[in-house]
Steps between C-alpha positions, in 0.01 A plus 500: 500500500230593242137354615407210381215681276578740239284683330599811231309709724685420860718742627751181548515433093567802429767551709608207370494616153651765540772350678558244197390746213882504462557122466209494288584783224896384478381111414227628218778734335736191457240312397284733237754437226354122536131612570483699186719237279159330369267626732254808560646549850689842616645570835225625660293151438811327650481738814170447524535122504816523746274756723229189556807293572663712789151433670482149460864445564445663828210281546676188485846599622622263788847555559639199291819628608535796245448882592141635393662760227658181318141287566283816313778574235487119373119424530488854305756381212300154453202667493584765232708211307127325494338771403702548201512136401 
């Protein structure tokens, strides 16, 4: 499990990112058709939103009975969905 504290500069996040950075760029291409409907948002600004939340999903992930990978790839679709509203 991912330490309870990360930081962009931990070895553990970035692992982490890395290990998500797929997750992360396949939600912001379905969604930058939306982003840039009315918007000055472009897939980049989405990845960087859904980058910030791999590391807090991780942060609060507690089981809830779902797998980790589904846990990060929903807290990363809300939080590019908000970012766009």
């Amino acid at each position: 499990m991912v330490a309870a504290r990360l930081a962009w500069g931990n070895v553990e996040a970035q692992a982490a990112l890395s290990r998500y950075e797929t997750i992360v760029r396949a939600v912001a291409r379905r969604l930058a058709p939306a982003a840039r409907f009315g918007h000055a948002l472009d897939e980049e600004d989405l990845c960087a939103e859904g980058r910030v939340a791999v590391l807090e999903a991780l942060r609060t992930y507690a089981g809830f009975g779902i797998e980790e990978r589904t846990w990060v790839r929903t807290r990363v679709r809300q939080r590019m969905i908000d970012a766009i509203r």
